[in-house]
C-alpha positions in Angstrom: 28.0 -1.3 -11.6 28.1 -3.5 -15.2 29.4 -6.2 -15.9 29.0 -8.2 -19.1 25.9 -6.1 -19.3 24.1 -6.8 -16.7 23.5 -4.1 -13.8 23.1 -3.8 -10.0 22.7 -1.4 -7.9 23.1 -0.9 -4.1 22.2 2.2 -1.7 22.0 2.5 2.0 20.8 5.5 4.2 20.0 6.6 7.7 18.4 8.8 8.8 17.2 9.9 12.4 15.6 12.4 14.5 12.0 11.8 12.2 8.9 13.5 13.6 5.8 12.3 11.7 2.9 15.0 12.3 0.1 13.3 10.8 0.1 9.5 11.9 -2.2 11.1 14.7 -4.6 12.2 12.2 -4.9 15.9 14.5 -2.8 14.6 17.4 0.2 15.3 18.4 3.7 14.7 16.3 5.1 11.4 17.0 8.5 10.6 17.5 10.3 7.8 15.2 13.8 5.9 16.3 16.6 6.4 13.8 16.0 3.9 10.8 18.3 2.4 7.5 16.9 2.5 4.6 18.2 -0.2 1.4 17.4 0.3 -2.0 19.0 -2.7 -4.1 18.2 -3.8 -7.6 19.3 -6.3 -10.5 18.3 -6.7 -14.0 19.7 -8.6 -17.1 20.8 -7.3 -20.1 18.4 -4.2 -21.4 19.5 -4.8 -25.0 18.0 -8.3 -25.2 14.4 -9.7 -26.4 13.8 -10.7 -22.7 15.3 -9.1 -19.6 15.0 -10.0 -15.7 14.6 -7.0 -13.2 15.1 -7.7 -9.2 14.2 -5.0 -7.1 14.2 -4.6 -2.9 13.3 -1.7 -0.5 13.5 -1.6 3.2 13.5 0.5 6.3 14.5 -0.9 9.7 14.1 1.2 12.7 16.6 0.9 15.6 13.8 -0.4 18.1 13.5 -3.2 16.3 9.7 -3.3 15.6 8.7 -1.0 13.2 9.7 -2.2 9.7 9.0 -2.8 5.9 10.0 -4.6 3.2 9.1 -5.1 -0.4 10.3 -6.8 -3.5 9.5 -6.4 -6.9 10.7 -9.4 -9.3 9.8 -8.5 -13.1 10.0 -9.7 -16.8 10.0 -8.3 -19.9 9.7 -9.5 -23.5 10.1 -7.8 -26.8 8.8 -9.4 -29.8 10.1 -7.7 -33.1 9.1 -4.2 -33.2 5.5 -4.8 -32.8 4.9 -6.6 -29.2 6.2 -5.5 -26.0 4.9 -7.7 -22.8 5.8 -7.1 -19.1 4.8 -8.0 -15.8 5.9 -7.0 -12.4 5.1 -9.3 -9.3 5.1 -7.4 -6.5 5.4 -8.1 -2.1 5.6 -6.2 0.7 5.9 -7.3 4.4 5.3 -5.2 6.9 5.5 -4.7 10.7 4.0 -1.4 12.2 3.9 -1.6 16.5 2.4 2.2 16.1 -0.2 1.6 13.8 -3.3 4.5 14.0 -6.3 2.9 15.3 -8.5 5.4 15.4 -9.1 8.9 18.1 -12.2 8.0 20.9 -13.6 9.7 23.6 -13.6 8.0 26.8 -17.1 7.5 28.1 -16.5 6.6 32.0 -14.9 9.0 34.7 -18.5 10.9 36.2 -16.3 12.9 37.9 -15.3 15.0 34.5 -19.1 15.3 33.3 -19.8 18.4 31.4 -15.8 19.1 30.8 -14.3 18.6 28.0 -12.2 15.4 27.7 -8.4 14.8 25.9 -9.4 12.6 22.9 -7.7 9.2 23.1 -5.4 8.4 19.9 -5.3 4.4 19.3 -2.3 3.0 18.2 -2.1 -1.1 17.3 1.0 -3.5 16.0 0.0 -4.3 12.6 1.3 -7.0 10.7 0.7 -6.4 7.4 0.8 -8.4 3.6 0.8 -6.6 0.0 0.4 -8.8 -3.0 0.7 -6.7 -6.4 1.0 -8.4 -10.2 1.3 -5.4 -13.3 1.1 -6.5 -16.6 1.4 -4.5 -19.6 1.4 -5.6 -23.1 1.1 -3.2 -26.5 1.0 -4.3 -30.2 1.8 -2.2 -32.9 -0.1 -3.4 -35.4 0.4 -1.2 -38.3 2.6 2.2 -37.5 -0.7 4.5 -37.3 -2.7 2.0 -35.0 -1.8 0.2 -31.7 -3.4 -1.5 -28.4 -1.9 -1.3 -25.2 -3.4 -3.4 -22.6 -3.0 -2.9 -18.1 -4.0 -5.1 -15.5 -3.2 -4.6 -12.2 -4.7 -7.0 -9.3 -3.8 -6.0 -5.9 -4.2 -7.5 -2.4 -3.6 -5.7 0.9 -3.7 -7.9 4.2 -4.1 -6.1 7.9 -4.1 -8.2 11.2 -3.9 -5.8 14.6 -3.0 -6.4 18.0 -1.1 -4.8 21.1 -3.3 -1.6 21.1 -2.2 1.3 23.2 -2.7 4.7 23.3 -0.6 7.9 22.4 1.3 8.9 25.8 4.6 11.5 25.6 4.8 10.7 21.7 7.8 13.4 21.2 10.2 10.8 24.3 12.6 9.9 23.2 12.5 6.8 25.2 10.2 4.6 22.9 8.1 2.9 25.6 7.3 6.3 27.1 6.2 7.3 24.0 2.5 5.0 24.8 0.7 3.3 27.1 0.3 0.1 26.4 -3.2 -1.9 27.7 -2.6 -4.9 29.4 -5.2 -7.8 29.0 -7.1 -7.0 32.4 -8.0 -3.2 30.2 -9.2 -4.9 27.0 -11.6 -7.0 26.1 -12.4 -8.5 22.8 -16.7 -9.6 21.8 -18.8 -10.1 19.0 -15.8 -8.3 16.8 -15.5 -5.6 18.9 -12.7 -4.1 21.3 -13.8 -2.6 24.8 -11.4 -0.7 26.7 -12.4 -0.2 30.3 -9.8 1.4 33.0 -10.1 3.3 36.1 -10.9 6.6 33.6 -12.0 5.4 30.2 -14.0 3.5 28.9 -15.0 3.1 24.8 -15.3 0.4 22.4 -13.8 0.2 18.9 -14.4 -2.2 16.0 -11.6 -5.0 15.3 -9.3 -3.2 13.0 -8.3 -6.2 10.8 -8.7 -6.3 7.0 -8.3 -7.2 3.5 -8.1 -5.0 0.5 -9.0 -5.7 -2.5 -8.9 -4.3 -5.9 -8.5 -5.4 -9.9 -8.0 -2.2 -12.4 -7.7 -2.3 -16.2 -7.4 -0.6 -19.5 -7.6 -0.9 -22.7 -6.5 1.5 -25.4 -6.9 1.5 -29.3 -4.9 4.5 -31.2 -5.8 4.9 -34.7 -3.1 7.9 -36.0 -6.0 8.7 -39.2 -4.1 11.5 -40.4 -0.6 12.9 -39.4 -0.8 14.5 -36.1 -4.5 13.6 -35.7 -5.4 10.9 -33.6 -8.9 8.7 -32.6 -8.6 6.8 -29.0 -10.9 4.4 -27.7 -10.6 2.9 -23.9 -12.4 1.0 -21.8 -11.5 1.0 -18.3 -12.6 -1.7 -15.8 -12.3 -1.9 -11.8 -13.2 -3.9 -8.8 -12.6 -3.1 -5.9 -13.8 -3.8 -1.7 -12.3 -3.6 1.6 -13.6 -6.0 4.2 -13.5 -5.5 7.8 -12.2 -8.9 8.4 -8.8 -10.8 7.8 -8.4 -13.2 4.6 -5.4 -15.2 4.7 -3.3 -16.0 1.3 -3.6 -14.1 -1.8 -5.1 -17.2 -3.5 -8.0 -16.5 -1.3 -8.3 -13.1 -1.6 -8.3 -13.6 -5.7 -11.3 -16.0 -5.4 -12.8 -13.1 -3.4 -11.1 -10.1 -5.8 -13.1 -11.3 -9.1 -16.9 -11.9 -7.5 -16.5 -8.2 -6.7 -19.1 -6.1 -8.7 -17.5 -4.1 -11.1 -17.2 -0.3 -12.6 -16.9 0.0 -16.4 -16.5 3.2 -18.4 -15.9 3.5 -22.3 -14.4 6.5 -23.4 -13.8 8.2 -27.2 -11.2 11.4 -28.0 -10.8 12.6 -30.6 -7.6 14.8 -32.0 -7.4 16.9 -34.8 -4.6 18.5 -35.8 -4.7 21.2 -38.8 -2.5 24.6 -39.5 -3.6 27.4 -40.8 
């Protein structure tokens, strides 16, 4: 819909019956509840030197655990004909009570020595935080040469608990669908998880994380002769996952930009000629 120029935007579906066959990574397929899915957007008027852009996503399953949500609030600037500037802030909230862990073998059970054993597929409710910014900016500086310029930190946030393990994932009675430990089964020591029941027993490291990573680019175009063009870049990254939780993306930053870094300068070259 418009109105006075500006635009929004609205969808809604469902779907149901979902069978996911890789969450298990091997296992077997797993079973979803029915879930709604909204799409909704906003943005100012396009035509002017600075428009406003307000976008959400979401999906909700019916058993009321598993869900995600993200927004994405933007700007954008035009300068004359010869600077164009835009960022994008970007968060996503997240709750996942079938999170994959990781497959095990159980270690325990003497009785079963020498045959072979049904892996174990770990599952964990994850709550999880997604910080994004995106900025862009280009300047034309003559019509034959132009820099763009993209930077993109981004922050991913993990924090596990509630482990179980796969049971009759394909139920469609969601608690039959695992079997959830209870606090007598697990144990947690020195960062690491010990699961010890009448006929298993492993250990698995604490799943928690934080994600980090800055990318960037920068591009020169020189348009020498008509249809022939010289580009230089230079692209930059940092990046590291720790196997630990940082809270707040303010800390995660700090963290982001002691990271060591990957550079790599590239030239092409196009030449265009007809015969």
């Amino acid at each position: 819909m418009t109105m006075k120029r500006y635009e929004w935007d609205i969808q809604e579906s469902f779907g149901w019956n979902w069978i996911d066959s890789r969450m298990l990574r091997g296992g077997a397929d797993m079973r979803f509840d029915p879930y709604f899915y909204t799409a909704a957007s906003f943005n100012t008027d396009k035509s002017k030197r600075v428009m406003f852009m307000l976008k959400y996503e979401g999906d909700h399953n019916t058993d009321g655990y598993n869900r995600n949500n993200k927004i994405m609030p933007s700007l954008t600037f035009r300068l004359g004909n010869h600077v164009y500037l835009s960022g994008q802030f970007d968060y996503a909230w997240n709750t996942d009570n079938l999170q994959y862990v990781g497959t095990f073998n159980s270690t325990s059970d003497e009785s079963m020595a020498g045959m072979e054993r049904e892996p174990i597929y770990l599952m964990g409710h994850m709550d999880q935080k997604t910080y994004g910014l995106t900025m862009k900016l280009q300047v034309n500086v003559t019509p034959d040469i132009s820099i763009q310029y993209y930077a993109s930190p981004f922050t991913s946030t993990g924090v596990f608990k509630d482990f179980k393990k796969a049971a009759d994932t394909k139920s469609r009675t969601y608690a039959d669908r695992f079997y959830a430990y209870s606090p007598a089964e697990i144990t947690f020591r020195e960062n690491t998880y010990m699961v010890t029941t009448g006929t298993e027993k492993y250990a698995f490291t604490n799943p928690n994380f934080s994600f980090n990573e800055f990318r960037s680019n920068l591009v020169a175009r020189w348009e020498y002769l008509p249809g022939s063009t010289l580009y230089f870049v230079w692209e930059h990254r940092m990046s590291n996952r720790d196997t630990h939780f940082i809270s707040g993306w303010g800390n995660n930053l700090d963290r982001m930009f002691g990271l060591p870094s990957v550079n790599t300068f590239m030239i092409k070259l196009n030449y265009w000629f007809s015969l």
